[in-house]
C-alpha positions, 0 to 999 in steps of 0.5 A: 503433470504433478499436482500444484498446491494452493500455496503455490497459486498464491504465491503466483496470485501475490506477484501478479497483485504486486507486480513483482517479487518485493511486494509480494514477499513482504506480503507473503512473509518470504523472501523475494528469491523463495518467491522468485523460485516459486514462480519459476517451479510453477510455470515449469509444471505447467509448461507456460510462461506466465510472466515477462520480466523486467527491470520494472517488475513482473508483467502477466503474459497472456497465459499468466492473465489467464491463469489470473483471472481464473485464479481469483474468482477460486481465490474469492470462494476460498476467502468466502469458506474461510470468512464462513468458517471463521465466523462460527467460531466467532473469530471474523477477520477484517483485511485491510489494505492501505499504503504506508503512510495510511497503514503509519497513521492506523498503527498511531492511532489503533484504537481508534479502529480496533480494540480488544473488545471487537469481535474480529481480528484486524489484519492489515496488508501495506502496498503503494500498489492499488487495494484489490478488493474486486475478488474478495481479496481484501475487505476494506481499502484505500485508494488514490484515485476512484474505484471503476469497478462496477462491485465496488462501493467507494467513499470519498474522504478527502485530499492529500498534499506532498511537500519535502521534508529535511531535518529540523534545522539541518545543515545547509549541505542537505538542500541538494541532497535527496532521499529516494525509494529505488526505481522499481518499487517507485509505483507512485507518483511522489515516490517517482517525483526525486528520480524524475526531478532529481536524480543526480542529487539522490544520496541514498536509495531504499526499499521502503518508503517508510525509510524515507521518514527515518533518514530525513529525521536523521538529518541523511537529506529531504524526502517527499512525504505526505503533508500529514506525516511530515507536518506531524513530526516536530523533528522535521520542517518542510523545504519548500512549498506544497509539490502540488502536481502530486495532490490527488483525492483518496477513498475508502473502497469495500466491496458492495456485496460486503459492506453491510457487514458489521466488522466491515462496516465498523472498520470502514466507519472508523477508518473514515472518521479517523482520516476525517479528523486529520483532514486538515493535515491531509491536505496540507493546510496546517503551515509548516513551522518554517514557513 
C-alpha cells in the first residue's frame, strides 16, 4: 500500500468534523468535488469504506470512526508541535470557531478581540456545526448548547432569540415569501425552522446562511435570524413575534488544559465581554421598530 500523506488525513478529518463536503471544503479552501475526490482516493488505498453517503451528508461507518478517533488524538499532537513551534518564533495562534452570526459580529467588532499589537494571530473557522475543541482542534469556541466533554471548561454567556426578518417597508407580496438555506447545510434549528414550517412558501434557497441577511435587505423575502443581527440593521424589520421555540443558551468553551494560556485566555476574555455587551440584543429585548 502507498504511503497516505497528512494532507490526505485532514482532508478526511474535515469531512467527518462537517459532516459533509461543503463545510469542510469552506474549511479547507478547496472545492467540494477535490474534497469529494480525496475522500474517494483515501478509502481506495486503504481498501475500506469510511463513510455512508447520503442526501444528509457524510456519516462515519465503523472503519471511518475508527479511523477518526485514532486520527484525532495524531492530529492534537500535530497542532500541540505546531503551537510549540510557532511560539518560539513569538508567532502563537489563536483558533477560533463560532457560527456565523458570532463569527459576523467578531468581524464587526475585531478590535475588540485582536489588534495589531497582540502577539498572536487570529485565525478564525465559521461553522453551524458544534465547535470541536475535545482534541485540540480549535482553541476558543462557541457552542449552542453545553459542552458534556469532561476536558472541556465552559462559560455561559447568555440567550439567543430568532425572529423574521423582511425589507424594511416591503411590499405586502413578501409575507409569504421565504428565504432558506438548502436541506443539507440546514444542521440548526432556525436554519431548519422555514423547511419545516414553510416549505411550499420558499422562494430562493442558498448555501450560505449568510446570504440569508443579503436577500432579506434586498427585499428577495423574510429570513429567520438571529435577533442580534437582524434588530441591528436599520434596513430590516421584524415580521412577527419572537419564534421562541428556537431560543437556546450559548457558551464560550476552550479546553481545560489550555485555558490559562494567556492568548487563549486574552481571546476568550474579550470574546465574553464582547457578547456580554450585545446581551440585550442576543436575547431580543431590544423592540423591533415595527413592533
Amino acid at each position: 500500500m502507498k504511503d497516505i500523506s497528512w494532507d490526505a488525513y485532514q482532508t478526511f478529518l474535515a469531512v467527518a468534523r462537517h459532516g459533509g463536503l461543503t463545510g469542510a471544503a469552506q474549511a479547507s479552501g478547496v472545492s467540494p468535488a477535490t474534497v469529494g475526490r480525496r475522500v474517494l482516493d483515501l478509502e481506495q488505498t486503504i481498501g475500506r469504506q469510511l463513510f455512508l453517503r447520503s442526501q444528509t451528508g457524510y456519516r462515519l461507518t465503523a472503519d471511518g470512526q475508527a479511523l477518526f478517533e485514532q486520527l484525532q488524538a495524531m492530529d492534537a499532537v500535530v497542532r500541540r508541535v505546531e503551537n510549540w513551534r510557532q511560539e518560539a518564533h513569538g508567532s502563537a495562534v489563536v483558533r477560533l470557531m463560532a457560527g456565523t452570526w458570532v463569527t459576523w459580529l467578531v468581524c464587526e467588532n475585531i478590535q475588540a478581540i485582536w489588534s495589531e499589537r497582540d502577539g498572536f494571530r487570529l485565525d478564525m473557522s465559521v461553522s453551524e456545526r458544534r465547535a470541536t475543541l475535545a482534541h485540540r482542534e480549535s482553541d476558543v469556541g462557541v457552542r449552542a448548547v453545553m459542552p458534556q466533554e469532561p476536558n472541556l471548561t465552559s462559560r455561559h454567556i447568555g440567550e439567543v432569540a430568532y425572529a423574521a426578518y423582511r425589507q424594511r417597508n416591503a411590499l405586502d407580496g413578501l409575507a409569504s415569501a421565504w428565504l432558506a438555506v438548502s436541506e443539507d447545510d440546514a444542521v440548526s434549528p432556525y436554519l431548519r425552522w422555514p423547511h419545516e414550517h414553510a416549505a411550499a412558501s420558499i422562494a430562493v434557497i442558498v448555501s450560505r446562511p449568510r446570504s440569508l441577511l443579503d436577500l432579506a435587505r434586498a427585499g428577495a423575502g423574510q429570513a429567520v435570524l438571529p435577533c442580534f443581527v437582524g434588530d441591528l440593521d436599520p434596513g430590516l424589520e421584524r415580521a412577527g413575534e419572537e419564534l421562541k421555540q428556537l431560543r437556546h443558551g450559548q457558551w464560550i468553551v476552550t479546553n481545560s488544559e489550555d485555558r490559562h494560556r494567556r492568548e487563549i485566555r486574552t481571546v476568550s476574555e474579550r470574546l465574553y465581554r464582547l457578547v456580554k455587551s450585545h446581551a440585550d440584543l442576543f436575547a431580543g429585548k431590544r423592540p423591533s421598530r415595527s413592533f
